[in-house]
N, C-alpha and C positions, 0 to 999 in steps of 0.2 A: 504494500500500500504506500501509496505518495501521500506525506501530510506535508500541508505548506508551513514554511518556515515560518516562526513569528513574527512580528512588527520589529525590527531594529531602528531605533531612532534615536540622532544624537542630537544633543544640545549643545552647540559650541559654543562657549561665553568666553567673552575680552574680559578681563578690568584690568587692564595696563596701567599704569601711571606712565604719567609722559616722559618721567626721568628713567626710564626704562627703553633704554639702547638696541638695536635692532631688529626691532621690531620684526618679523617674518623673513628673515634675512636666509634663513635656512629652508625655510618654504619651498616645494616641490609640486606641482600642479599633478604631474604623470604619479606620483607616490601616494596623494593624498586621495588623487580617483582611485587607485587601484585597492588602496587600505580598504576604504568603503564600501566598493565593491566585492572584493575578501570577506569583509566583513558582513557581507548581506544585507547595508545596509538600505532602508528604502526611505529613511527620511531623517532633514536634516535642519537646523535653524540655525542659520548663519547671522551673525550681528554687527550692520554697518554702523553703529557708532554706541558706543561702550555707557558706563554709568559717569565716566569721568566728559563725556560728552566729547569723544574724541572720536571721529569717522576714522574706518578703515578702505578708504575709496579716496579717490580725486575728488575737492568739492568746493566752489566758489562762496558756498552759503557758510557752511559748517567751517570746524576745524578739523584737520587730518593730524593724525597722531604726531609730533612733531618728528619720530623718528622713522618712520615710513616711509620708504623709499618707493615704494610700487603698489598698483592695485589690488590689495589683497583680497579685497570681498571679488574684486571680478578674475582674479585668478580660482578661490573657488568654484564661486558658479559658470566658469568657462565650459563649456560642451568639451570633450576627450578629444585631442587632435594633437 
């Protein structure tokens, strides 16, 4: 018998402080699909800007982490390629 696998869902939460140095620097787009995917997972809440009201995205409104170098919310939700 095939029983489907359970609900895996993560919650990924920030609270960075901004004095908190590189930020996603070690970040892996190909790594982080594939974990998830490993891991069966089918659902995910990703969080473009923290409690410290710091975005993890390019953004002209907000404020981006000051040590953020790169798109990290849209390196996760990128499509696999």
């Amino acid at each position: 018998m095939n029983f489907p696998l359970p609900s895996r869902q993560i919650h990924l939460d920030f609270h960075t402080s901004e004095y908190i140095k590189g930020i996603g620097h070690k970040f892996n787009r190909a790594g982080f699909q594939k974990a998830l995917k490993t891991g069966h997972v089918n659902s995910v809440t990703l969080f473009a800007k923290c409690h410290h009201s710091l975005c993890y995205y390019p953004t002209d409104i907000g404020i981006r982490h000051p040590h953020l170098k790169f798109d990290l919310l849209g390196e996760q939700i990128a499509r696999p390629g």
